[in-house]
Every structure is written in C-alpha cells, then in structure tokens.
N, C-alpha and C positions, 0 to 999 in steps of 0.2 A: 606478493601483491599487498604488502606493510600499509603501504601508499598509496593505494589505491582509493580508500573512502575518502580519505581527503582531497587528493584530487580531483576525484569523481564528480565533485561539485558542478550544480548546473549551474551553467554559463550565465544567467541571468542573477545567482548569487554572487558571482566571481563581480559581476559590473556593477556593484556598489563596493567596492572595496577602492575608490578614487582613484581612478584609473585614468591614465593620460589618456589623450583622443584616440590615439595611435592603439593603444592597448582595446579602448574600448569599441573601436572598427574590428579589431583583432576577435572579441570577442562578439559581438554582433556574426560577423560573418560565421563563427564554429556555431552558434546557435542555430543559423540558417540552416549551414550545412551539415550539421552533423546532428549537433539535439533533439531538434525538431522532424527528423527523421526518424531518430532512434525511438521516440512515443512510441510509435507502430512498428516499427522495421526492428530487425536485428542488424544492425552497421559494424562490419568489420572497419576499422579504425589503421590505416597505419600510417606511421611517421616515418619519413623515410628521405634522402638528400639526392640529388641528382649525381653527388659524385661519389655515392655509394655502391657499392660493388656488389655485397649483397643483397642489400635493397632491390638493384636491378636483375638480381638472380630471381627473386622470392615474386616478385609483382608478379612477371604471368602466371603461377600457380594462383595467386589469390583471387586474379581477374577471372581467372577460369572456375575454379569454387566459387564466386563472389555469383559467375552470372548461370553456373548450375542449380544454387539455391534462390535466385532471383523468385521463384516461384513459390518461395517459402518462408518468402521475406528476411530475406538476404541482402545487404546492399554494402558496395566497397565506396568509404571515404578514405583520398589518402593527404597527409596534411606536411607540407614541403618543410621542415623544423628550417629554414634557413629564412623561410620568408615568413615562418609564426611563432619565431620564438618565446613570443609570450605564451602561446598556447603550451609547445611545447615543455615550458617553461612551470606550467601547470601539473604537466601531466610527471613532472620529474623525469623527464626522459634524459640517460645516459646514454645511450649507444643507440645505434640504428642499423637494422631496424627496428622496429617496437610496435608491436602489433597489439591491440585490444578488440574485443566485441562488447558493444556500448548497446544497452535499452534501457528508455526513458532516462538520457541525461547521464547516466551512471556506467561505470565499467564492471561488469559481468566477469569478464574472464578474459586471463590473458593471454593471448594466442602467439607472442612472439616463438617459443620453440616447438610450434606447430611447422615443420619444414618440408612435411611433404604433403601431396593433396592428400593421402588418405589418413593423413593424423589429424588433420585441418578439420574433413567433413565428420569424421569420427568426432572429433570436439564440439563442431557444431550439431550435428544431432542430440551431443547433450543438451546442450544449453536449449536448444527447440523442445525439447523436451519439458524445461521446466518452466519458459517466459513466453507470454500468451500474445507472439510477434504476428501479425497478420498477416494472411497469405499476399504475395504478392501479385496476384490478378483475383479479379473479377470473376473471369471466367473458369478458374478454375472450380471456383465454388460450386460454380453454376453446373455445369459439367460433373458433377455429382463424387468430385474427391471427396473424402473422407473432412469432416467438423474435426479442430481441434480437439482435443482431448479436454472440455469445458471444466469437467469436474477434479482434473487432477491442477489447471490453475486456477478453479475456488479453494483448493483444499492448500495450495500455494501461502495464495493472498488470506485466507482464515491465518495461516502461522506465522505471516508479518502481522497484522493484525493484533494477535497475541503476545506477538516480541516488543508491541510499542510505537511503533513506525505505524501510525493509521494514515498519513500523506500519500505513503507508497504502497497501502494496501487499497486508499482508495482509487489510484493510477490505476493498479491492478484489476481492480474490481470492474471499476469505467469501463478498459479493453474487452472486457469476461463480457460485460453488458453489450456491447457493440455486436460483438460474434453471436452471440446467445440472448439475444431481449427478452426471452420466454424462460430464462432460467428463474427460476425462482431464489436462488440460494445465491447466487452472483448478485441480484437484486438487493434481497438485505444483506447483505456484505457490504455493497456498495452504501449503503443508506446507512450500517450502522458505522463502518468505518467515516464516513463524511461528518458523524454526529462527534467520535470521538477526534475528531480532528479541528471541533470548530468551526465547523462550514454546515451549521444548520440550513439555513437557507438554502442552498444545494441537497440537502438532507430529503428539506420538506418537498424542491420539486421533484429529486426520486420518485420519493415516495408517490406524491400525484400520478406522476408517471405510472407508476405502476399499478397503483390502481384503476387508472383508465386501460389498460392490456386487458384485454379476455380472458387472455392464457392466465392471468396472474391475480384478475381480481378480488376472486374467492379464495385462495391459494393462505391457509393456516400460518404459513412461515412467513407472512409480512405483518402478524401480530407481533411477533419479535424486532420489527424494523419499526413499528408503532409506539413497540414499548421504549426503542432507545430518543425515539423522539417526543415522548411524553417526558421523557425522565431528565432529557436536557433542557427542558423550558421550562424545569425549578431552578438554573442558575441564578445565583447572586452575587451582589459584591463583597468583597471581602468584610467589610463592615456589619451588611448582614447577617453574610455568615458566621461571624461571630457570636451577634447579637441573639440569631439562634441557636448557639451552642450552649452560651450564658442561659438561656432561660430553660433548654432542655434538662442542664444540669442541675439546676436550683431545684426543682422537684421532679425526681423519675416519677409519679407518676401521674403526672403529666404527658398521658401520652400523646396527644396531638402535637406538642412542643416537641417532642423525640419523634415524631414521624416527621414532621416539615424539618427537622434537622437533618434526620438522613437523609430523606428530596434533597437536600440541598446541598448536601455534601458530597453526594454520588456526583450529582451535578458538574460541583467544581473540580472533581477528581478524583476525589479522597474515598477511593471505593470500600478500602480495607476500615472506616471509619464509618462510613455509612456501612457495611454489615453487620458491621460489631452494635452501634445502636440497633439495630432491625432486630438482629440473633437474640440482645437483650432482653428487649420489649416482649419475644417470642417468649423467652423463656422464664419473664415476669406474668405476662398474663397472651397466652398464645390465643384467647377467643377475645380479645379484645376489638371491639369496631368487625366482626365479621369476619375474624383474623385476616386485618391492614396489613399487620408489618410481614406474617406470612406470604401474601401476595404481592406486599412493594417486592420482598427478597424476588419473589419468581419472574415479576418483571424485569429485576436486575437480571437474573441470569439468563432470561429470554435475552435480554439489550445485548448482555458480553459476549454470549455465543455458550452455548452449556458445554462445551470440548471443551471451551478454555479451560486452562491448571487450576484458577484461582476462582471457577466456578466449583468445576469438581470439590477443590477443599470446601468451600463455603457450604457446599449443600453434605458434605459430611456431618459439618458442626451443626448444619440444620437439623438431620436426621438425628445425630444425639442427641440435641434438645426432644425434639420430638418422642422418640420413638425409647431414649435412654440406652 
C-alpha cells in the first residue's frame, strides 16, 4: 500500500488541482458517494468492470459481508473503473479487482486478497477495532448492545495527535465526542487537537460546550483544554515574534521579556524553543514572579498531553533543574 497516502487524498483536495468539468463531476460525485459516507461508516470500496470475471466472482461475497456488518457500520461502494477513470486513475488501480476500506476520506486497508468471507470479516474486525466507525442503526444502541470501545479510540486519536497530524486526530476526537459527549478525555482531545490545528475558534466552542455538560463542568481535565487555549491566544506575527526574541535576548534578566517570548513562541509552534527559554529562566532564578515560568512549563504540558514523548523529556530536564 506504497500508494496509498497519496492517493488517499480527499476528494475535495483532488478538485483544486484544475480539473476539467468532466474530472470534476467525477469527483463530486466519489465525494457524494464514498467520502462523505466514510466520516462515519467503514465503506468497503471496490473497483471492479462488468466484464471482469473475477470481479463478478468476489461481489456476492462482499455484498453479503458488506450487509452482515451493516450494523456495525459497514457499507459496500462499488466504483465501475470504465465509467471513473479519473477516479480510478487516482486511486492507481492496476488490475481488478481492487478492493479498499476507506474512513474519513482515506484508505485504511487494503482488502483486495481478502477472497474469502471469513478473511474479509476477520480483517474487518480489525480495523473496527481500531476506527471509531458508528454503529449502523439507532436501534441498535438503543437496545442496550454494548458502547464502542471509547477509550481505546481516545487512546487512538492521543497517538496521531502526537505524531503530528492534529486535523485527523481532531476528525477522530469529533466522532469519540458524538458516541460519548460525557467523556471527558475525548473532550480535551478534541479541544486541544482543534488548538493545535489552528481552528481556535472551534476550540473555544468545544470548549463552551463543555462547560455547559453537567457531566463535564467541574471535571479537572478541561483545565488542560483551558490551558491549550490560553496559550494559543499569545500567537503573533512573525515580525513580533521576532521582535520579542530580540529584546528577550538583549538582557536575560529580563524576565518578563523571556516569559512573553516563550507565550509566544509555544504559540507559533516552536515548542522545543519556548521550553528551553522557560527551563532557563527556572534554572536562573526558579522563584522568580511566584515561579511564572515553572507554571507556564506545567501549563505547556497540561496543553500537549503529559503521555506525550516530548513532555515526558521536558519534565525530566525540569526535574534536574529542580531537584539536581
């Protein structure tokens, strides 16, 4: 699956790349039908030709897995490569058939030599296992089956989160919120991933949001969904930012100039940058302001998530300042 991330591209990025009319009905329509399904669904995906022979071997098996897991948000799209070449054409398909399982936009895994139904269901239980697809009825909810498994995709969406990807851990987090609105930890997931993505403004109505929950109001863990939203409304412009890097450096000690430098620089990214002045400041004068830069650091690692790798280190080198 080499090809896969690149492909995998949502349909809505593909339709700025100046695409004929043709191409971009072509596209439109996979958005319809497949993307926009896949948010919530698990879509087994296949491409396949009417005058393919295997092709028409494999379908009943897929329709029959397809409408066994219906209830577990399963759903079969299958896309004619004769009449979507373009898409096709996307997806680098050589041969057919070519089967994928697609959620939110993206291909998951590649089911083409899945060929018999119990290698299929066996493959799809993994994947249900790891992506937070909604059940496909109502009722089943209701009817008292078993909640997905919430905690195992927070703990999912925590480790894109940490790899970088905060777009797709906030997708993630979104769905966790939808199933679970009373979770607390899908909450600021959802609120810190949205901060690190840029999308304060969705951040801050989370955040309202969850403060107005009962379940959620008093709830400790949405000081860490506070902290990453105090700490992204020191952004500035690059101009700024420089401006206060210039006067922090001109005299350390200066430390009000070296505190608004790190605000400001966690802000625009530069996390490894803003520690390092914070760690400094600690280990110039740590009871400085009530020890400031002590508590910005703790805010920081409330904002990133204290699991993360590059909290863990951070509060190592905290600790040996500290503690020697």
């Amino acid at each position: 699956m080499a090809g896969q991330t690149k492909t995998g591209r949502k349909a809505d990025r593909v339709a700025s790349m100046g695409l004929n009319m043709d191409e971009q009905k072509a596209v439109e329509r996979f958005k319809t039908e497949v993307v926009e399904p896949s948010m919530t669904k698990l879509v087994i995906l296949d491409f396949y030709a009417d005058w393919c022979g295997p092709c028409k071997a494999m379908a009943p098996m897929l329709e029959k897995v397809a409408a066994d897991y219906a209830d577990k948000g399963v759903v079969l799209k299958k896309i004619d490569v004769d009449a979507e070449q373009f898409i096709a054409a996307q997806f680098q398909v050589q041969s057919i058939p070519t089967v994928y399982a697609m959620f939110q936009g993206q291909p998951v895994a590649d089911l083409t030599n899945a060929r018999t139904e119990s290698q299929l269901k066996q493959t799809l239980d993994q994947i249900l296992a790891q992506v937070p697809v909604q059940a496909g009825s109502d009722d089943a909810a209701d009817s008292g089956q078993p909640q997905q498994d919430v905690a195992q995709f927070v703990e999912m969406a925590e480790q894109i989160l940490t790899d970088g990807d905060a777009e797709r851990a906030a997708g993630i987090f979104s769905q966790v919120v939808q199933m679970a609105p009373d979770n607390a930890a899908a909450q600021v997931g959802l609120i810190r991933a949205l901060v690190q993505a840029d999308r304060t403004d969705e951040a801050q109505a989370a955040i309202t949001a969850a403060e107005q929950n009962p379940a959620l109001a008093n709830d400790p863990q949405l000081e860490a969904a506070r902290s990453a939203l105090d700490l992204a409304g020191n952004k500035v412009d690059d101009g700024e930012l420089a401006a206060l890097r210039d006067k922090a450096q001109a005299d350390p000690a200066d430390m009000e100039a070296r505190l608004a430098y790190a605000e400001a620089a966690f802000a625009a990214g530069q996390r490894d940058t803003s520690a390092d002045e914070l760690l400094a400041m600690v280990e110039r004068d740590r009871e400085w302001n009530d020890g400031a830069a002590r508590t910005k650091l703790i805010d920081i690692f409330n904002a990133v998530g204290l699991e993360d790798p590059w909290v863990v280190d951070t509060r190592r080198k905290l600790s040996r300042i500290l503690f020697g």
